[in-house]
C-alpha positions as CSV (number, residue, x, y, z in Angstrom):
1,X,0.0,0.0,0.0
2,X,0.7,3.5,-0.6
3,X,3.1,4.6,2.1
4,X,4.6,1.4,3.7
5,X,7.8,0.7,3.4
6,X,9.8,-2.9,3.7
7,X,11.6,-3.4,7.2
8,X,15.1,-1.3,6.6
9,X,14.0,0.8,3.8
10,X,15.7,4.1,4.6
11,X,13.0,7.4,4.9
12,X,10.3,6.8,6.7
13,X,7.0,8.6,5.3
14,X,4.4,11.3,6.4
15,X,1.6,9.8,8.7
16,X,-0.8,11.9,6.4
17,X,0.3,8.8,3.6
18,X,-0.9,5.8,6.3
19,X,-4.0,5.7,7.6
20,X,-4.7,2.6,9.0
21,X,-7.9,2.8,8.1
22,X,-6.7,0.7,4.8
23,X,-5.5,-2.0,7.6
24,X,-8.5,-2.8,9.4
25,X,-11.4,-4.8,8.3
26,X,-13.6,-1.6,9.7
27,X,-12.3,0.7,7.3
28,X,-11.9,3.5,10.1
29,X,-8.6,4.6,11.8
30,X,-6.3,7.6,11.1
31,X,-2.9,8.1,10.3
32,X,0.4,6.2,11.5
33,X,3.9,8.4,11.9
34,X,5.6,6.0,10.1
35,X,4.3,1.9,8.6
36,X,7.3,-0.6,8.0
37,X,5.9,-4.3,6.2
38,X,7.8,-7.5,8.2
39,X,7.8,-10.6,6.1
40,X,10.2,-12.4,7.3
41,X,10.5,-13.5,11.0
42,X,14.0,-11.8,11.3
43,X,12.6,-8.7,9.6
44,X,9.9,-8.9,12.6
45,X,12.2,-9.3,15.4
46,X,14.4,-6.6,14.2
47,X,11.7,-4.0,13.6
48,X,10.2,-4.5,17.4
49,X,14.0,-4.4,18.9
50,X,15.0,-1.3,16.8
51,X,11.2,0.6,17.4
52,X,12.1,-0.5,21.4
53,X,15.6,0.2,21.6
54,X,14.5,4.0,20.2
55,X,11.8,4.5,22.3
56,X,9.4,4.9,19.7
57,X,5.6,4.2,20.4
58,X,5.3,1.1,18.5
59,X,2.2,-0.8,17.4
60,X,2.6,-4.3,16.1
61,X,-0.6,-4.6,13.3
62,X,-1.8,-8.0,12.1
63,X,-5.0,-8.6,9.6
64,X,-6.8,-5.9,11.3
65,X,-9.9,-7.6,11.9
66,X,-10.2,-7.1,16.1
67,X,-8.7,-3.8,16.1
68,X,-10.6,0.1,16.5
69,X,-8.2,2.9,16.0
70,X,-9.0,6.1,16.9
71,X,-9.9,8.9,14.3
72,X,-6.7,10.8,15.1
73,X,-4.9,7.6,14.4
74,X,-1.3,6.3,15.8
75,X,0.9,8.7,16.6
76,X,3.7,6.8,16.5
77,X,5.6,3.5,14.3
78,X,3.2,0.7,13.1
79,X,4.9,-2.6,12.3
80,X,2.8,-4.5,10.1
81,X,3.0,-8.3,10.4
82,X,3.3,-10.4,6.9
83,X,5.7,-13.9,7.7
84,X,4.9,-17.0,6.5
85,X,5.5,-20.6,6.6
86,X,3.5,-23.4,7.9
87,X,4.9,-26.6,9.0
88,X,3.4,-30.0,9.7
89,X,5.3,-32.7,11.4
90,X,3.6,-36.0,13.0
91,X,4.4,-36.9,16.5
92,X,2.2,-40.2,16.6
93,X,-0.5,-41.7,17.8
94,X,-2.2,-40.0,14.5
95,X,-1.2,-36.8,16.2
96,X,0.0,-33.7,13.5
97,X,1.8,-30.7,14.9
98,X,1.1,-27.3,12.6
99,X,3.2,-24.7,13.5
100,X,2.3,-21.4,11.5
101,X,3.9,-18.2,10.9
102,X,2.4,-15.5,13.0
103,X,1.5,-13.5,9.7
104,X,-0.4,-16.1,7.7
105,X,-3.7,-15.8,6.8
106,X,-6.4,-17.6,9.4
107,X,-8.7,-19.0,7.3
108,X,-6.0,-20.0,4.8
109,X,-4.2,-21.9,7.3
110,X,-7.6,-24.0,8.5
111,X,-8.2,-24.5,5.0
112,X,-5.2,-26.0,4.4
113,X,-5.5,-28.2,7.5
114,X,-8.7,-29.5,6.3
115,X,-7.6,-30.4,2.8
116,X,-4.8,-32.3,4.3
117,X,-7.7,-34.0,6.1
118,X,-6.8,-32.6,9.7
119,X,-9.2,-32.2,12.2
120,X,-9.5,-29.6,15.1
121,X,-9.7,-26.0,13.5
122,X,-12.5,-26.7,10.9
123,X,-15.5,-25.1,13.4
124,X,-13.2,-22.2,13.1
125,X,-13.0,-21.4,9.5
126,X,-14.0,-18.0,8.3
127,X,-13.0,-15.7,10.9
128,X,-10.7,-13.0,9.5
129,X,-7.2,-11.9,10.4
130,X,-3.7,-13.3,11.1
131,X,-2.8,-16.8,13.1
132,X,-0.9,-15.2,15.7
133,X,-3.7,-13.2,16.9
134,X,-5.3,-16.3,17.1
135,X,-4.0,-17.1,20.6
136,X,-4.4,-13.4,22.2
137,X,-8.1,-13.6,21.8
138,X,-8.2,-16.8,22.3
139,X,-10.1,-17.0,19.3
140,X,-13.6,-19.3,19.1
141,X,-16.5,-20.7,17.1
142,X,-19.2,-22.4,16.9
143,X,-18.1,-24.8,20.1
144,X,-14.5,-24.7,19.5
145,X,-11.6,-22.3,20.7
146,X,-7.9,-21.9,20.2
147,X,-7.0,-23.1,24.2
148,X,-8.0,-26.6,23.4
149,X,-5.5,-27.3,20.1
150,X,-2.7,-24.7,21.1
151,X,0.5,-26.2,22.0
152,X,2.6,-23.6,22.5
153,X,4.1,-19.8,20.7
154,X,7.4,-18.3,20.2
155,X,6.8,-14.8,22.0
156,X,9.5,-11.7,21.5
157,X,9.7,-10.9,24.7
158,X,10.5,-6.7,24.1
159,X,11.9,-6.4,27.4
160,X,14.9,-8.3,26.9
161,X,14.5,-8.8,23.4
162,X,15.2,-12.4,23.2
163,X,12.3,-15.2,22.1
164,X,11.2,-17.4,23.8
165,X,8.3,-20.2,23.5
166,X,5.9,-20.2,26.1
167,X,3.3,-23.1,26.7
168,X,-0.2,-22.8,26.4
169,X,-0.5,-23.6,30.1
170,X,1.5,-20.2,30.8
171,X,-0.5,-17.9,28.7
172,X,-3.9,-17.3,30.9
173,X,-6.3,-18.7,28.0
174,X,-9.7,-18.3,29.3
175,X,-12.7,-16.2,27.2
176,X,-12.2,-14.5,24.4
177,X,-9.1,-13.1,26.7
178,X,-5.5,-14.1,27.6
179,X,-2.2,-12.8,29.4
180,X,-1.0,-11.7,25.8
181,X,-4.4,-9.3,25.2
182,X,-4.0,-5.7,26.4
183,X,-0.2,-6.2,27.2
184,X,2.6,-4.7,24.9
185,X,4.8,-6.8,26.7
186,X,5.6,-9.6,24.1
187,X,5.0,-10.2,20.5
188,X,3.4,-13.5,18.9
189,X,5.8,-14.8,16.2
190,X,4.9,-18.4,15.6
191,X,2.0,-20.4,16.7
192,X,1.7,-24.2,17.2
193,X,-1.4,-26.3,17.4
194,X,-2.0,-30.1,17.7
195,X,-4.3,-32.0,15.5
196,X,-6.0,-35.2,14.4
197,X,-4.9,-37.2,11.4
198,X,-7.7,-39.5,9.8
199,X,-10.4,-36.6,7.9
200,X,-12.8,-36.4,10.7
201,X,-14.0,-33.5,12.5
202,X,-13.6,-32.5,16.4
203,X,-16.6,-33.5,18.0
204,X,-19.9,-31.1,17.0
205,X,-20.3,-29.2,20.4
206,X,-22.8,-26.3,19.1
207,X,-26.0,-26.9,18.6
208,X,-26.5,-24.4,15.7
209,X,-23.4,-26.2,13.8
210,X,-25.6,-29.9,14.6
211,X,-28.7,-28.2,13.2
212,X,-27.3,-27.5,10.1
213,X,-25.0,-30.4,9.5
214,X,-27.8,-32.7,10.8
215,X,-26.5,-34.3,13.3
216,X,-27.0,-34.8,17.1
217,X,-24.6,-32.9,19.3
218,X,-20.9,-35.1,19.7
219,X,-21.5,-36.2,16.8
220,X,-18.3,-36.3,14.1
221,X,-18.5,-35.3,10.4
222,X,-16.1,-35.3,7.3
223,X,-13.4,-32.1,8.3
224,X,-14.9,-30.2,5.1
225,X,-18.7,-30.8,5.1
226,X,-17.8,-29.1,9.0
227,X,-15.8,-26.3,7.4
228,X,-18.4,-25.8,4.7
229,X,-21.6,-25.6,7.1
230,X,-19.8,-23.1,9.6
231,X,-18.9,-20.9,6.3
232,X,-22.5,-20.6,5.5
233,X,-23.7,-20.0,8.8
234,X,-21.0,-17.1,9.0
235,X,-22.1,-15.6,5.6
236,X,-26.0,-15.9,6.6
237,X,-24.6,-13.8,9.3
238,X,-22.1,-11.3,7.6
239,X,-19.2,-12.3,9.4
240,X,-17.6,-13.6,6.3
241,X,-15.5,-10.6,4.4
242,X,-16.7,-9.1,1.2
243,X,-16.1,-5.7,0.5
244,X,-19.5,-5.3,-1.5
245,X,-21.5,-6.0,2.0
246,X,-21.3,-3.7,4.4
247,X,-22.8,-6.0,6.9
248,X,-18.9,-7.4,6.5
249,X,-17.0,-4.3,7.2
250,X,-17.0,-4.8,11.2
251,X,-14.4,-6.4,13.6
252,X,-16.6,-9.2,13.7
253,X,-18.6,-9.7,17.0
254,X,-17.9,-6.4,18.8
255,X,-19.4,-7.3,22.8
256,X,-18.3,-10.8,24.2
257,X,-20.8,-12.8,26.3
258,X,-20.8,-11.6,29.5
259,X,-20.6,-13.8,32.3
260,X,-22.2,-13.5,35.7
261,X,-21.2,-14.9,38.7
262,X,-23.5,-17.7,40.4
263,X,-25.0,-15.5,43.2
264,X,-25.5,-12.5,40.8
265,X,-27.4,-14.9,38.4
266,X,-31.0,-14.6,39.9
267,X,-31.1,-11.3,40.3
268,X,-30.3,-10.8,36.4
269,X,-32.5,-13.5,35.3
270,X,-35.2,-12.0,37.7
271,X,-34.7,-8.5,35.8
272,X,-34.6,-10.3,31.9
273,X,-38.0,-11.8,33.2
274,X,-39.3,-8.3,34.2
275,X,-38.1,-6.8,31.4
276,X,-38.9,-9.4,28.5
277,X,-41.7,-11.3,30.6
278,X,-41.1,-15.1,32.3
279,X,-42.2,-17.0,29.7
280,X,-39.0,-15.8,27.7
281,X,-36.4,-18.6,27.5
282,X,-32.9,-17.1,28.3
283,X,-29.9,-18.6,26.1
284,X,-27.5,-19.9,29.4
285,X,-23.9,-21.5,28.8
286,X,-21.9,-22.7,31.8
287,X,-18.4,-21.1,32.2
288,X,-15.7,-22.2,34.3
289,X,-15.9,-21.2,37.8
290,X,-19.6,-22.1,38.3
291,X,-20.6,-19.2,36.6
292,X,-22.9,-18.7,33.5
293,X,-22.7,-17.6,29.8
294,X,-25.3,-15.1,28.7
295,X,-26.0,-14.7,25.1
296,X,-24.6,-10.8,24.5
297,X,-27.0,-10.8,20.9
298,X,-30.0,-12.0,22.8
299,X,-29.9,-9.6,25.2
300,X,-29.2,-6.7,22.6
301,X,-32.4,-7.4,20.7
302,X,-34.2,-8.1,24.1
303,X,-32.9,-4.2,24.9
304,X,-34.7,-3.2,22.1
305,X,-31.7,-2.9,19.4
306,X,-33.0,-4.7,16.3
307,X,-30.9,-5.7,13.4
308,X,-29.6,-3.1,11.4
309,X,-30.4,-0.3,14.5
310,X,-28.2,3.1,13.3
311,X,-26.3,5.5,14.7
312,X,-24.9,8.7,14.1
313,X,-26.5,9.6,10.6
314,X,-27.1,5.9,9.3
315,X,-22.7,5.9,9.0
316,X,-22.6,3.2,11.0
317,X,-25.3,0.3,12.0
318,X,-25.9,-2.6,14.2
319,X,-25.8,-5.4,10.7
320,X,-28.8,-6.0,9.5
321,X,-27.9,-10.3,9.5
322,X,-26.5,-9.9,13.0
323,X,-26.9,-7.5,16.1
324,X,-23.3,-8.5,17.5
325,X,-21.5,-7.0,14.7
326,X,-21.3,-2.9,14.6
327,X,-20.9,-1.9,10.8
328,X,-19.3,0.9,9.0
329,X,-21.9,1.6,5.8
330,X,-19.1,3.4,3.9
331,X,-18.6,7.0,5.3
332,X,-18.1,6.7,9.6
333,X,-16.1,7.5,11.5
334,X,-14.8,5.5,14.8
335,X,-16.4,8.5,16.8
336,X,-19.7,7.2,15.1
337,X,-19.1,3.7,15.9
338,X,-18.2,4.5,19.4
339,X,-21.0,6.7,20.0
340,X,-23.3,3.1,18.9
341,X,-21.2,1.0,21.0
342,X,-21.6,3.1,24.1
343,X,-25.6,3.4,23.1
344,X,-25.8,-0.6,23.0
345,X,-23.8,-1.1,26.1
346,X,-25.5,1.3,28.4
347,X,-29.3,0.0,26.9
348,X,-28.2,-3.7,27.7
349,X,-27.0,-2.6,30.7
350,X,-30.1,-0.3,31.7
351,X,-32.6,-3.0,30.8
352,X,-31.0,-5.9,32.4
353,X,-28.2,-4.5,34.9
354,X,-25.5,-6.7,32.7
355,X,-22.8,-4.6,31.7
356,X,-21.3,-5.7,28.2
357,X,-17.8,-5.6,27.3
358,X,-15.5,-5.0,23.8
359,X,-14.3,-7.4,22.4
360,X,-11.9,-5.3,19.6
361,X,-8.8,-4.2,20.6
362,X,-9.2,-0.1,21.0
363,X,-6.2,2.0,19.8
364,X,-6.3,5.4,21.3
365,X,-9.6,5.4,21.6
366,X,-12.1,3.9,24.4
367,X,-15.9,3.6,25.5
């Protein structure tokens, strides 16, 4: 893209030439100081160490799919993630150990598991954005997340500069969260998952995913016919990418299930009954802990946000296929999507005393 420049290119660029805005799968974001493109591991290592050994602001940007930038942009250097390599190596007992790149593609690398006839990522086809995100967010679909097939990833650890790998075990995975989210303390170069020889699916845990694969729940299926279904239940609900549907340009589901603690619970299903009457059947997932998993879309339409509910202007909307996902239609601004965020949040929150939270990285900016 205009303005980026390969790691060690001398003369680094105007911010007015970078707005991110071209790097993230919202389309909103203003301008970096200064973009530099890694694709090589080595390049990657030696663009964090330099930006840290500087004292430059630094922000490490992978496919831009979980990430809100603020209007006013970065003010500071943006290191753009673009390695690859994948690697498959048995290690028995029809056992297969990928170990990725951190800037491959996501849904290329699960494609390529399942034609080789790997199972384990297929539920998780579809979602946008690099592999070594995958582990911050401790990314998940459709009954499966990351946690369960991660073995371990090489982290640069910025203050010492050296890498490292680092267990799954060590890296906090619970909900949509982990020790790596929120922290500029360490960069995700390589990821490494274990999965199944033999074509077959991990068991069918979601009960949407049975539905439509006609099956009963535990079930297992041919790897594709899995990675199939969940890609059509994603596009029926615009969480696929195309740039000629708006319902797409989003960072995917932007509020993450809340989860209430055991003695709050009757007191928030007490209010949802108020609200929405008794009769109402409320969406409940158990969550380590003894806790309990509240559907955040449920309770979004429940607070009386319909699909496809504007904001500012019409700019941006709740998408019209799915009330999790906050679109841009084509001239917002991430002012405008904030203003809807914080409208959502504090009507969920007003109606049923459950407070929702982002699931998006926020640059500079904040609700």
């Amino acid at each position: 893209m205009p303005g980026e420049r390969p790691v060690g290119a001398p003369g680094a660029r105007a911010g007015d030439d970078l707005p991110l805005a071209g790097y993230t799968t919202l389309r909103l974001g203003g301008p970096a100081t200064d973009l530099v493109v890694a694709r090589r591991p080595g390049e990657l290592t030696a663009a964090v160490r330099a930006a840290d050994s500087a004292g430059q602001r630094l922000l490490v940007l992978g496919g831009g799919s979980n990430l809100v930038v603020a209007d006013e942009g970065f003010a500071g250097h943006v290191v753009r993630i673009a390695t690859q390599g994948r690697q498959y190596d048995s290690v028995g007992d029809g056992l297969v150990q990928l170990t990725a790149e951190a800037g491959e593609d996501w849904d290329e690398v699960v494609a390529d598991t399942v034609r080789l006839g790997l199972g384990g990522l297929e539920c998780l086809s579809g979602i946008p954005g690099l592999t070594g995100a995958t582990p911050v967010q401790n990314v998940g679909a459709y009954g499966v997340e990351v946690s369960e097939l991660l073995v371990s990833v090489d982290l640069l650890d910025r203050s010492t500069g050296q890498v490292r790998t680092v267990s799954a075990d060590e890296l906090g995975l619970t909900y949509r969260n982990s020790a790596l989210k929120h922290s500029d303390a360490a960069v995700v170069l390589r990821v490494r998952f274990l999965l199944r020889d033999g074509g077959m699916s991990a068991p069918i845990k979601y009960a949407e995913l049975a539905r439509a694969l006609d099956v009963e729940p535990g079930a297992q299926v041919e790897v594709a016919s899995a990675r199939e279904a969940v890609l059509a239940l994603r596009r029926g609900k615009g969480m696929v990418l195309d740039p000629a549907d708006h319902d797409t340009w989003s960072a995917g589901s932007f509020f993450t299930n809340p989860i209430v603690d055991a003695e709050d619970l009757p007191e928030v299903l007490a209010r949802i009954a108020a609200e929405v009457g008794p009769d109402q059947r409320v969406p409940q997932y158990p969550a380590p802990g003894g806790r309990t998993k509240l559907s955040a879309a449920w309770l979004i339409e429940r607070a009386g946000f319909a699909k496809g509910h504007p904001g500012p202007g019409g700019r941006v909307r709740l998408s019209t296929k799915h009330t999790l996902a906050l679109t841009n239609r084509g001239a917002a601004t991430t002012h405008d999507l904030l203003l809807l965020a914080r409208e959502v949040r504090d009507g969920v929150r007003l109606a049923f005393g459950v407070s929702l939270a982002p699931e998006p990285v926020l640059v500079d900016c904040s609700l």
